[in-house]
N, CA, C and O atoms as a Tinker XYZ file with bonds, in Angstrom:
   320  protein
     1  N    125.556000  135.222000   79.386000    73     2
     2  CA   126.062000  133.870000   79.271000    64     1     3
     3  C    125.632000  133.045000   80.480000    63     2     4     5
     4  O    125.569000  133.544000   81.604000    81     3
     5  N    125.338000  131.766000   80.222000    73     3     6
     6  CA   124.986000  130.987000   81.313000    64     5     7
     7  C    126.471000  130.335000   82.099000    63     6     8     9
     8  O    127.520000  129.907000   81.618000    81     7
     9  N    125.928000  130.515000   83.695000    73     7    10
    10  CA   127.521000  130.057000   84.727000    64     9    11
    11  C    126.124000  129.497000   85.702000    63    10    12    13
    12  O    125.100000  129.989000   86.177000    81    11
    13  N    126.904000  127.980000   85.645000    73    11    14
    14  CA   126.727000  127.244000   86.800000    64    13    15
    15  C    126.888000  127.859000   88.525000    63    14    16    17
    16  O    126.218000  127.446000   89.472000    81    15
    17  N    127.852000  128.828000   88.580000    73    15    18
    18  CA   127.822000  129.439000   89.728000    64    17    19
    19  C    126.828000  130.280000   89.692000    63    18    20    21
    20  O    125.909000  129.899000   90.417000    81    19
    21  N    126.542000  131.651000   88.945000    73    19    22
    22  CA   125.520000  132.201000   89.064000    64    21    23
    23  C    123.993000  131.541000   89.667000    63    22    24    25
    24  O    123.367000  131.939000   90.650000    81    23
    25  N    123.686000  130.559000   88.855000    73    23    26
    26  CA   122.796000  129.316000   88.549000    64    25    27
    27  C    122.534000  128.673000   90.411000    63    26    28    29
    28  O    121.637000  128.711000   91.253000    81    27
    29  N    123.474000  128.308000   90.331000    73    27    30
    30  CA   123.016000  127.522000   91.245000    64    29    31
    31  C    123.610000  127.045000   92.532000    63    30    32    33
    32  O    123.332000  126.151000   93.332000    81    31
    33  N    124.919000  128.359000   92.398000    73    31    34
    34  CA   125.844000  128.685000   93.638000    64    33    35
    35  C    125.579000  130.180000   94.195000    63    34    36    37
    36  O    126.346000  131.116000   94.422000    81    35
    37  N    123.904000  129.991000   94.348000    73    35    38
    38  CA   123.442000  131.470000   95.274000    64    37    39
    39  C    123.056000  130.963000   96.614000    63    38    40    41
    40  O    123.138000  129.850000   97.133000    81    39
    41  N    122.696000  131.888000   96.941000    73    39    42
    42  CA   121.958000  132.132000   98.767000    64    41    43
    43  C    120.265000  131.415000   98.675000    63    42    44    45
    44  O    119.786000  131.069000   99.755000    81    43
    45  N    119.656000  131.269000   97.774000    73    43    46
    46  CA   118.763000  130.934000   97.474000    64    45    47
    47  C    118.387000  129.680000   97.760000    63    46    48    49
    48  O    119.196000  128.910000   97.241000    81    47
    49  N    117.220000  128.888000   98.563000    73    47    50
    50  CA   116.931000  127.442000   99.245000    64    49    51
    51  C    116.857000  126.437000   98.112000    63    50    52    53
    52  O    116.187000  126.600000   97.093000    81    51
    53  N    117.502000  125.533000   98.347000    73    51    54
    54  CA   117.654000  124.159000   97.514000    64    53    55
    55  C    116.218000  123.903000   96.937000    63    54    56    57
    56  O    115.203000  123.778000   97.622000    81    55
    57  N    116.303000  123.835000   95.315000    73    55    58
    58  CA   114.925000  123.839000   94.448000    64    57    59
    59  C    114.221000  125.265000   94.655000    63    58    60    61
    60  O    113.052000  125.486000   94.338000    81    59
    61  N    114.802000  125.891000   95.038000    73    59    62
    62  CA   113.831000  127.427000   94.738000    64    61    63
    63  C    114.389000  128.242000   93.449000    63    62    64    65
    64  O    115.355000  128.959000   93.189000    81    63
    65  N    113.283000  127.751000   92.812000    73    63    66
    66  CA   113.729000  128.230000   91.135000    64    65    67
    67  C    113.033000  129.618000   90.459000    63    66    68    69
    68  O    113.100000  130.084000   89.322000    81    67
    69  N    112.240000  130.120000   91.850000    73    67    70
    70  CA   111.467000  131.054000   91.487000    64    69    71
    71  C    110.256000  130.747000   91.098000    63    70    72    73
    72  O    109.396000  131.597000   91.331000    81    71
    73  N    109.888000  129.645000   90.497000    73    71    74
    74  CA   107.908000  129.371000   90.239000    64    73    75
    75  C    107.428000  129.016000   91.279000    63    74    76    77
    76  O    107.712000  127.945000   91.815000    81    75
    77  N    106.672000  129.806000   91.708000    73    75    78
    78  CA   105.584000  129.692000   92.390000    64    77    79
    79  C    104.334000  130.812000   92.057000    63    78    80    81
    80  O    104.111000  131.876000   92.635000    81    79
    81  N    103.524000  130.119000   90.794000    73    79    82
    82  CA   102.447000  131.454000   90.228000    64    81    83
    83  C    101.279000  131.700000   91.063000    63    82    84    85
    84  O    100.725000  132.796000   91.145000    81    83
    85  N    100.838000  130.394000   91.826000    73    83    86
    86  CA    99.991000  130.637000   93.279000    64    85    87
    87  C    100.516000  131.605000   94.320000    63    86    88    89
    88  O     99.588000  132.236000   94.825000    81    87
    89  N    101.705000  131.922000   94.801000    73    87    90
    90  CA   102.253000  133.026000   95.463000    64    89    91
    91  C    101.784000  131.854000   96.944000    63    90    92    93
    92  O    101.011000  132.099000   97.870000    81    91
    93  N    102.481000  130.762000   96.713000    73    91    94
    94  CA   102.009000  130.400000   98.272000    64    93    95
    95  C    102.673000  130.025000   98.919000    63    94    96    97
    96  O    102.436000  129.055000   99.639000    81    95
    97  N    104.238000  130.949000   98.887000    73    95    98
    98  CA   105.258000  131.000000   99.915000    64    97    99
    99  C    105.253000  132.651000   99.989000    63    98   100   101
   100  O    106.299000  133.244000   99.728000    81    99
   101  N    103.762000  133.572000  100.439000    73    99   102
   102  CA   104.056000  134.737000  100.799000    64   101   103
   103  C    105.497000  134.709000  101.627000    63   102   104   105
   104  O    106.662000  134.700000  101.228000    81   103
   105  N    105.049000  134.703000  102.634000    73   103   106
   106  CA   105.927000  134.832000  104.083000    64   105   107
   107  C    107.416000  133.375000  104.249000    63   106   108   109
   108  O    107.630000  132.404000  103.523000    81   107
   109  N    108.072000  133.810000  105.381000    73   107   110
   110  CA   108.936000  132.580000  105.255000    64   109   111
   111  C    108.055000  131.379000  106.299000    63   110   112   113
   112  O    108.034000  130.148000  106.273000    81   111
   113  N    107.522000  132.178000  106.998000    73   111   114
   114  CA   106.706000  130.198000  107.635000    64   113   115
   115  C    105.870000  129.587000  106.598000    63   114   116   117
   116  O    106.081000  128.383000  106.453000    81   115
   117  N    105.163000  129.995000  105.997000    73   115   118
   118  CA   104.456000  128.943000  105.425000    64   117   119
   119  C    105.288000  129.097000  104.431000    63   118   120   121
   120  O    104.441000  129.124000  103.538000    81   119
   121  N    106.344000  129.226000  103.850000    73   119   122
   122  CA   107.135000  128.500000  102.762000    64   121   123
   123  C    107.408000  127.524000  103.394000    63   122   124   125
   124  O    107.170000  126.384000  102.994000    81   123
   125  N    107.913000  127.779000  104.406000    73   123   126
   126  CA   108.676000  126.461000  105.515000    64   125   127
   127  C    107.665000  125.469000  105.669000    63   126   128   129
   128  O    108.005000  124.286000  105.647000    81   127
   129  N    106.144000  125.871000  105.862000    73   127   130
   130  CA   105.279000  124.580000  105.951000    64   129   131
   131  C    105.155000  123.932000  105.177000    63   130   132   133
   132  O    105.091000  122.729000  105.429000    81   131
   133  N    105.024000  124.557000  103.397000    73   131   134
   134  CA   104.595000  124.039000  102.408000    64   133   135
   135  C    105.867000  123.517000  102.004000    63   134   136   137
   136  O    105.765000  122.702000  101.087000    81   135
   137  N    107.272000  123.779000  102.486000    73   135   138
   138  CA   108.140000  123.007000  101.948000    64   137   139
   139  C    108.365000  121.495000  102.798000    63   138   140   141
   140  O    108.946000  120.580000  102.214000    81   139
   141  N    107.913000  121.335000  104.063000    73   139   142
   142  CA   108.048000  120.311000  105.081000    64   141   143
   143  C    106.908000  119.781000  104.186000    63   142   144   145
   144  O    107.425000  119.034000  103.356000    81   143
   145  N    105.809000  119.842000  104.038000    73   143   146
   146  CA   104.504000  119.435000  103.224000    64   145   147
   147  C    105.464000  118.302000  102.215000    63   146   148   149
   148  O    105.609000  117.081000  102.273000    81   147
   149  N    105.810000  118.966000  101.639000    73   147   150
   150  CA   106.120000  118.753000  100.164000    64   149   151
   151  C    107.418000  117.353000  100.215000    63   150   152   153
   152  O    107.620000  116.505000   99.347000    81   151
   153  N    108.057000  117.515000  101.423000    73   151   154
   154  CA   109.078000  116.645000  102.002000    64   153   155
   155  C    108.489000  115.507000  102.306000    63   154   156   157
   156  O    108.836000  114.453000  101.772000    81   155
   157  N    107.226000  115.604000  103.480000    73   155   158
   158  CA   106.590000  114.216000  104.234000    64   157   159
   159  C    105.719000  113.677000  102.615000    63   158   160   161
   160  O    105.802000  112.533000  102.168000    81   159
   161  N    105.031000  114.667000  102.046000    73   159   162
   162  CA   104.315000  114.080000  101.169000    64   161   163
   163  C    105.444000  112.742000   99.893000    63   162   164   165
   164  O    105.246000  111.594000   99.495000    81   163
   165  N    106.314000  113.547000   99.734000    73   163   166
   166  CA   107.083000  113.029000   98.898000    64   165   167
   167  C    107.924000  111.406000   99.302000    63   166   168   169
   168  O    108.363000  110.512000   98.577000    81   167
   169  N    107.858000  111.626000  101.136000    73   167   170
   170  CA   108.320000  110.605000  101.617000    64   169   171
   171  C    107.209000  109.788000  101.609000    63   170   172   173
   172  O    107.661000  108.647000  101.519000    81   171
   173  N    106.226000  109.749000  101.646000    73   171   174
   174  CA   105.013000  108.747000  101.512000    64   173   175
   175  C    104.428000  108.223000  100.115000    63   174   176   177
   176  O    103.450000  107.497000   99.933000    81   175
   177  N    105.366000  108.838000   99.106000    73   175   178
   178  CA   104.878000  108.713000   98.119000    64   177   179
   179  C    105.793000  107.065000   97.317000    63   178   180   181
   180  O    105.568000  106.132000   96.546000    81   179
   181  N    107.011000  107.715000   98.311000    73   179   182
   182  CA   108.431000  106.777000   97.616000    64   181   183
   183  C    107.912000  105.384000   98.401000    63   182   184   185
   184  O    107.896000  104.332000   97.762000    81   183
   185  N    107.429000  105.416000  100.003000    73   183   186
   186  CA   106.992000  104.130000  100.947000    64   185   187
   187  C    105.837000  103.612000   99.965000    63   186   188   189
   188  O    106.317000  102.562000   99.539000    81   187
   189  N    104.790000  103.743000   99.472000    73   187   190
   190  CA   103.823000  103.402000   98.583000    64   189   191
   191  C    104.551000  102.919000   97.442000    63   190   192   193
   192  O    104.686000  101.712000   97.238000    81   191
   193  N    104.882000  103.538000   96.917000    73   191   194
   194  CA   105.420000  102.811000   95.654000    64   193   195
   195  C    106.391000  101.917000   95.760000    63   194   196   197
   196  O    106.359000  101.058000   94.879000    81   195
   197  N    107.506000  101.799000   96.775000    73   195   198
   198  CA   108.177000  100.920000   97.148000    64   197   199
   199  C    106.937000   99.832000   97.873000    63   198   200   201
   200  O    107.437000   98.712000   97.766000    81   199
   201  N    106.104000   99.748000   98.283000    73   199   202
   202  CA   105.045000   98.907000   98.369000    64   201   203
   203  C    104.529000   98.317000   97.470000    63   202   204   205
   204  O    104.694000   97.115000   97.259000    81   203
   205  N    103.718000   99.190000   96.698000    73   203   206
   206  CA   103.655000   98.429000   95.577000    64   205   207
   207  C    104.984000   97.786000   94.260000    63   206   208   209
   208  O    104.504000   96.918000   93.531000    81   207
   209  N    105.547000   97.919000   94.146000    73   207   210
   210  CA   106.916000   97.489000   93.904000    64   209   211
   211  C    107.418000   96.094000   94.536000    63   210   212   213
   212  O    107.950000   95.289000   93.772000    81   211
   213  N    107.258000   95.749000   96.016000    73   211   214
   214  CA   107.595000   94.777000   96.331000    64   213   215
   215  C    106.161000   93.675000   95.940000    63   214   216   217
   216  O    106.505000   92.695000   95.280000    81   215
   217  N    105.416000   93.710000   96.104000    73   215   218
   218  CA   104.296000   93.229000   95.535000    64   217   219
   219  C    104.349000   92.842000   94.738000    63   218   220   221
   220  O    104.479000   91.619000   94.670000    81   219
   221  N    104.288000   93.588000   93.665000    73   219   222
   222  CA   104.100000   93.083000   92.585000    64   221   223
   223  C    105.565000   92.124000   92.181000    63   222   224   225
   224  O    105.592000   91.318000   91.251000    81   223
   225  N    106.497000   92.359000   92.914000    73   223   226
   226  CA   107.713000   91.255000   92.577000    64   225   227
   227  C    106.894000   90.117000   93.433000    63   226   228   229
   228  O    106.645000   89.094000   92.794000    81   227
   229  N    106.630000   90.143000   94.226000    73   227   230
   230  CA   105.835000   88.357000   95.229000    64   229   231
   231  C    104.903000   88.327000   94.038000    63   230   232   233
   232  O    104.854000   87.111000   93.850000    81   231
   233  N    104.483000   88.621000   93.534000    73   231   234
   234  CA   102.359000   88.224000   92.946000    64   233   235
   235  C    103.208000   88.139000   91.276000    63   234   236   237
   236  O    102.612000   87.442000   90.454000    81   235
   237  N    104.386000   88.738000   90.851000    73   235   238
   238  CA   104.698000   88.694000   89.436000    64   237   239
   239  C    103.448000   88.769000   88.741000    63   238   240   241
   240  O    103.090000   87.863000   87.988000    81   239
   241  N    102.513000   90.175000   89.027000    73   239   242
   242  CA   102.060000   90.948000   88.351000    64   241   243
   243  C    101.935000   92.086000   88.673000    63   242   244   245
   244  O    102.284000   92.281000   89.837000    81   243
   245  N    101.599000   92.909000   88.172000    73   243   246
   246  CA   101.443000   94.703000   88.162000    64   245   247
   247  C    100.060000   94.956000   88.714000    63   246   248   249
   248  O     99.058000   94.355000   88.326000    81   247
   249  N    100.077000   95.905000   89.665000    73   247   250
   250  CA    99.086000   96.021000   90.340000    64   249   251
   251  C     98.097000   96.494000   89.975000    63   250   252   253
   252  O     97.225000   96.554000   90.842000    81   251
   253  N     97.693000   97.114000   88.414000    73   251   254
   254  CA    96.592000   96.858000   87.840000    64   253   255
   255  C     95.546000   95.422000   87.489000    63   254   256   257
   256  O     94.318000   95.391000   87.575000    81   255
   257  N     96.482000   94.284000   87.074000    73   255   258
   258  CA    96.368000   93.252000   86.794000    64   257   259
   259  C     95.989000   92.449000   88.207000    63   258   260   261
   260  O     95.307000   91.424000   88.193000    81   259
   261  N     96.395000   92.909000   89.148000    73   259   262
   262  CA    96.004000   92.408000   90.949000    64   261   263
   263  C     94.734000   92.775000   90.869000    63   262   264   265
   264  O     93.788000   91.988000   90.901000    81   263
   265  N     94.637000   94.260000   90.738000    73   263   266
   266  CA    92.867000   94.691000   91.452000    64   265   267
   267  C     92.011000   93.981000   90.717000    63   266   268   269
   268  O     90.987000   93.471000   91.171000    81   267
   269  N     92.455000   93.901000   89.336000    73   267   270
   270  CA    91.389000   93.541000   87.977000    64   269   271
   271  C     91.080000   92.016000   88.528000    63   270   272   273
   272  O     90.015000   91.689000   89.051000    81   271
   273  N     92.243000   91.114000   88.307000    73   271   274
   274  CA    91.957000   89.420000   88.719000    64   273   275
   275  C     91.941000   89.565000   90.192000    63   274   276   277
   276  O     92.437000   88.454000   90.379000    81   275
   277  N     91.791000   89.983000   91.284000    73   275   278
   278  CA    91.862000   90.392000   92.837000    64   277   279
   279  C     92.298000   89.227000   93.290000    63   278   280   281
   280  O     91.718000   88.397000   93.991000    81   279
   281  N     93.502000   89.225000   92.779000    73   279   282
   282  CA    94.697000   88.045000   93.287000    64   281   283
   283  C     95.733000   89.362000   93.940000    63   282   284   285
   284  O     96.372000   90.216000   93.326000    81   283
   285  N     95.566000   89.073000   95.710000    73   283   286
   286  CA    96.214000   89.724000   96.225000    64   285   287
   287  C     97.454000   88.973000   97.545000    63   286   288   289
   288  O     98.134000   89.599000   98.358000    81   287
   289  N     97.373000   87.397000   97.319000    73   287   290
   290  CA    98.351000   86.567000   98.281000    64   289   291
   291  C     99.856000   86.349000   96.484000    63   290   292   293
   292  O     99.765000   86.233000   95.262000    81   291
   293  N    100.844000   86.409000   97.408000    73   291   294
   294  CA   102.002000   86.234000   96.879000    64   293   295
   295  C    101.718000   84.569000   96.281000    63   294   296   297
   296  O    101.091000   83.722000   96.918000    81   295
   297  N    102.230000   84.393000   95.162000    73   295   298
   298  CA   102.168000   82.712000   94.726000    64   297   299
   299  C    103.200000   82.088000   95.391000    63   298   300   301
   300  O    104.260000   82.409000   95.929000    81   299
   301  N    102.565000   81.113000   95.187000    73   299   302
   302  CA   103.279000   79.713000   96.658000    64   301   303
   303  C    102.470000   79.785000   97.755000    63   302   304   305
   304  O    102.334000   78.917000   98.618000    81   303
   305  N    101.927000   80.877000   97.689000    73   303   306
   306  CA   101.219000   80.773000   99.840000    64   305   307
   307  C    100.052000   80.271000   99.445000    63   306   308   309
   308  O     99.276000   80.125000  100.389000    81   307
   309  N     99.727000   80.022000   98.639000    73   307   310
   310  CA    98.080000   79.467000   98.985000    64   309   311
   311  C     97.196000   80.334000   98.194000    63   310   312   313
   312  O     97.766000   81.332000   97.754000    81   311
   313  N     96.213000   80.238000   97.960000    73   311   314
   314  CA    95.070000   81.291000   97.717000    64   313   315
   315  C     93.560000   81.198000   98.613000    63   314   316   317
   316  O     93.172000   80.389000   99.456000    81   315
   317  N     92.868000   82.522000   97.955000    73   315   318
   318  CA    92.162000   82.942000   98.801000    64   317   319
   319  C     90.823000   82.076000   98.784000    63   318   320
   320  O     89.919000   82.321000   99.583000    81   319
């Protein structure tokens, strides 16, 4: 039977669900690297997209539609 405690009230590190079919947390340091990895990467991922996100609210278009027409000043300021 499935229990939420079993599940997910073990000793086991937050998101370690067991897949990893590359095997590339042999050891515990480089789990530890590839999990810090996986942390900074993820934090740079949310700053970018919250970038593009604010953008495209100034330009009220989607940043496909920016590169394509390469309208990259917010409207009202002027253009290029």
């Amino acid at each position: 039977t499935f229990s939420y405690e079993k599940e997910f009230y073990t000793a086991k590190a937050p998101g370690d669900l067991g897949f990893d079919p590359l095997r590339m947390s042999k050891d515990a340091a480089t789990a530890k690297w590839y999990s810090r990895a996986e942390v900074m990467n993820g934090r740079l991922a949310m700053i970018g997209f919250s970038g593009m996100l604010h953008h495209a609210i100034l330009t009220k278009q989607g940043p496909i539609t920016q590169i394509i027409e390469q309208n990259f000043v917010p409207s009202g300021l002027g253009s290029t």
